[in-house]
Structure formats: structure tokens, C-alpha cells
N, C-alpha and C positions, 0 to 999 in steps of 0.2 A: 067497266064500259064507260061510267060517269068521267073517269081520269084520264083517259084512253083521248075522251074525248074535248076533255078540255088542253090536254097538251098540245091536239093536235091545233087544235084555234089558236094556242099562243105560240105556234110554231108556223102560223099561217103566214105568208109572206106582207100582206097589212100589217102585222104583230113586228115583224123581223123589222120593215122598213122604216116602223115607227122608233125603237128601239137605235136603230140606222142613225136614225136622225136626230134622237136625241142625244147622243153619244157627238154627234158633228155637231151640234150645237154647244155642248161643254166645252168640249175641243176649241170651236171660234172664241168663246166667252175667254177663256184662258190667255187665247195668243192675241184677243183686244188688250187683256187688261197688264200682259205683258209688254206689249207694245205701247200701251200711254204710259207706262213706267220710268222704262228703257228709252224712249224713242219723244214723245210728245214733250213730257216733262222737259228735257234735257233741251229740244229743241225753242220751247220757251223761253227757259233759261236763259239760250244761245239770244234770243231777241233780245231780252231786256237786258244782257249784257251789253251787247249793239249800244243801244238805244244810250245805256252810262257810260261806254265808253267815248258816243260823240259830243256829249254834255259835258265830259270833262275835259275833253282836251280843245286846247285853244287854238278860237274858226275867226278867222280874220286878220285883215291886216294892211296895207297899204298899195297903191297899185298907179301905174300911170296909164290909161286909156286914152282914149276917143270917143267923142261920142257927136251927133250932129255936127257936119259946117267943118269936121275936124276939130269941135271945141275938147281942149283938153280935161281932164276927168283925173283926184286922185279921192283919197277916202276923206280927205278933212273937204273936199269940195261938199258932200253931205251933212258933213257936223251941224250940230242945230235942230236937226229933225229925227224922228228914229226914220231907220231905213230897211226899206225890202229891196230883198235881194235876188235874184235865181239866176241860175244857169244853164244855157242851153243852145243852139243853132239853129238858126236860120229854116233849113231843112227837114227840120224835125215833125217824123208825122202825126203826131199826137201827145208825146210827156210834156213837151212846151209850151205848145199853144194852152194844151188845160192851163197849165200853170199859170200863163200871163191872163187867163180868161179868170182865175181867181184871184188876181190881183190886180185883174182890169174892176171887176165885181167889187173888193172892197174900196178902192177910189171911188167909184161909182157910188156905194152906199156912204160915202165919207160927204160926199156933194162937195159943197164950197168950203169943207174944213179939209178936204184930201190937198190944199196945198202946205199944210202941216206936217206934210208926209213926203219923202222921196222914196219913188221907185224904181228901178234897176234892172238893165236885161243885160248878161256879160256873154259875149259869145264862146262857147268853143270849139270854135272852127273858124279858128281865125284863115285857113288858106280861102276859104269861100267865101266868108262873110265880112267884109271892110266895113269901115265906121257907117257908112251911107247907108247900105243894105241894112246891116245890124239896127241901126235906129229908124231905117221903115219898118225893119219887122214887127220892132216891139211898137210903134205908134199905131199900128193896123189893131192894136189890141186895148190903148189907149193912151192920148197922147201924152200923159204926163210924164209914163212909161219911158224912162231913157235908156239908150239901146250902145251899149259900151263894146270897143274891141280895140286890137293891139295886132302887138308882131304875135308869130308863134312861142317866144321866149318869153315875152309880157303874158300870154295866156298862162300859161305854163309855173311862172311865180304866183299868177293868184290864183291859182286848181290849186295848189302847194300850200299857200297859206290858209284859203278857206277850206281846206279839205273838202274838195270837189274831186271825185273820183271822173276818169275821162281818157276813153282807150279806142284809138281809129279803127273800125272795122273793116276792111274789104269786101266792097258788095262784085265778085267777078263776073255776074249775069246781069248789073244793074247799070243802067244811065246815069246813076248817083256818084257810080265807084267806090263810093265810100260813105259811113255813116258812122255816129261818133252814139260808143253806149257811155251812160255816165248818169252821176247821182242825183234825182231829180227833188232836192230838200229846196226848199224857199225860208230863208233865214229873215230872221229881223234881228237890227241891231239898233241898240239905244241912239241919242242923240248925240256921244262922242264915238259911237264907230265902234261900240265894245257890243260882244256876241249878247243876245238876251234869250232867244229860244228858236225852233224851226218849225216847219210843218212839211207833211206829205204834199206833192204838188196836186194831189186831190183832197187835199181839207177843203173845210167848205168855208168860204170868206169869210161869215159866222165867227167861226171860229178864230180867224186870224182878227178879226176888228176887236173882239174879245180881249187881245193881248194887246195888240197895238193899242186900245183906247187906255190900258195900264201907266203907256208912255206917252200919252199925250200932256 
């Protein structure tokens, strides 16, 4: 009667459910630690491959722009100072303006030594943005901030040379038409125009004075 009746409690649906559950819990456990194996690992990997691969190949390189007044613009126009760089339009609802807001912030923190310093707004969208527009956008951000553009061919050699990724989208429901996706890095390059490193266009200015005070 004793066994009768302890079977039947472990055969109770409490007993089953639990038994249930721990068996789906092995199972989960498995197919996590299958998946960061297979899947996370690799995908890491896949980053910091990225990340060596833009560090070795060579970002930069000469360019003929505009910029204010129509004043002309090439890369030895910066020589002399290390320079920041970014790319982006006019348009842009948020990757740009951050960017120029953290390289408005390190001139800012730079005070009266940020003329030590050149900084750089390149458009990519040259059919929207002409030299005028382009260097109010970037002065609204700060004015040291010079605001460069070109033909669409002139764009086009320095996305190619700086390895700046930059692809027109079609917005067909939008007043915009169009919008441009593309690589939001903020590069710095030493005092003769040679690549030295980049950041996310959300590093924190911190971080970028960090480096840039290396070349000052």
C-alpha cells in the first residue's frame, strides 16, 4: 500500500510537470551554449575582423571641394594640423547631427587651442546640398566646423578614397524622395593628411581629445 502509494504522488501531475520542466530547461541550456559556439563566437570574430580590416587598408586621400564663398578646398589645404573628418548630409535626421554635436563638444572643450585643430563636414548629397547650405549646416554646429561639397563625381572620388560607404535610398511616400544610408566613422588624420584612427559617430568627445591631444 506504502509503494502504491508513493508511485502514485510521483506520477502526480505536480511530479510530471516538474520533471516537464526540467528536461526544457536542459534542452534550453544546450541549444544557448550551442548557439554562442556556432553563432556569437563567429559573429565576433566577424567584428573584429571589420574593425582589422578598415585599419589596414588605406583611408584617405586628395579631393577638390568647396566650401564657404565658394572658397576652394583640397587635402594639403589642412596640412599643418591633425584633422577631423565626417561624412554625411544635410538631411540627415540624427547620425549627423550627433556626430558634428561631438566634434562641435571637442572644439568646445579644446577652447582657444581648438584653432590647432581642423574640422570637416563632407557632404554626401551633393544633388541637395551645394557649398552654401553644406557650410551652414555644419556652422549651426560649430563654426570652426567647415562644411565641403562638389559635383556628384568629386563626391564620388572621395566616398572611394576615404572608404566611405554611401547608397541613395528611395523614400516613395516621402517629401524627402530620397535619403542617403552610409558609414557614419569620424576619422582623424595627422598633420600631413595621413589616416591615424576613427571613432563611432557616438564616441564620447572624451575620448576623441584623448587621441587628438597625442597629435597635438
Amino acid at each position: 500500500m506504502y509503494m502504491k502509494g508513493l508511485n502514485n504522488k510521483m506520477s502526480s501531475p505536480f511530479v510530471i510537470g516538474l520533471k516537464r520542466g526540467l528536461k526544457i530547461s536542459l534542452v534550453l541550456v544546450i541549444f544557448y551554449l550551442l548557439l554562442d559556439f556556432f553563432y556569437f563566437s563567429k559573429l565576433e570574430n566577424k567584428n573584429i575582423a571589420t574593425l582589422e580590416t578598415i585599419q589596414s587598408v588605406s583611408i584617405g586621400g586628395d579631393f577638390d571641394l568647396l566650401g564657404k564663398d565658394g572658397k576652394k578646398y583640397n587635402l594639403a589645404s589642412f596640412n599643418g594640423k591633425p584633422l577631423i573628418i565626417f561624412f554625411g548630409f544635410a538631411s540627415c535626421p540624427d547620425i549627423c547631427p550627433y556626430g558634428l554635436t561631438m566634434i562641435s563638444n571637442v572644439l568646445k572643450t579644446l577652447g582657444d587651442a581648438s584653432h590647432r585643430v581642423n574640422a570637416v563636414f563632407v557632404t554626401l548629397d551633393p544633388e541637395r546640398d551645394d557649398y552654401a547650405s553644406t557650410s551652414q549646416f555644419a556652422s549651426l554646429f560649430h563654426e570652426e566646423i567647415i562644411g565641403l561639397s562638389g559635383s556628384i563625381e568629386q563626391i564620388d572620388r572621395v566616398t572611394d578614397a576615404w572608404r566611405v560607404y554611401k547608397k541613395k535610398v528611395i523614400l516613395s511616400e516621402s517629401d524627402l524622395e530620397y535619403t542617403i544610408d552610409h558609414s557614419a566613422f569620424i576619422y582623424l588624420m595627422d598633420e600631413n593628411g595621413q589616416y591615424y584612427t576613427h571613432f563611432s559617430h557616438n564616441t564620447e568627445s572624451e575620448d576623441i581629445i584623448k587621441e587628438l591631444n597625442k597629435l597635438l
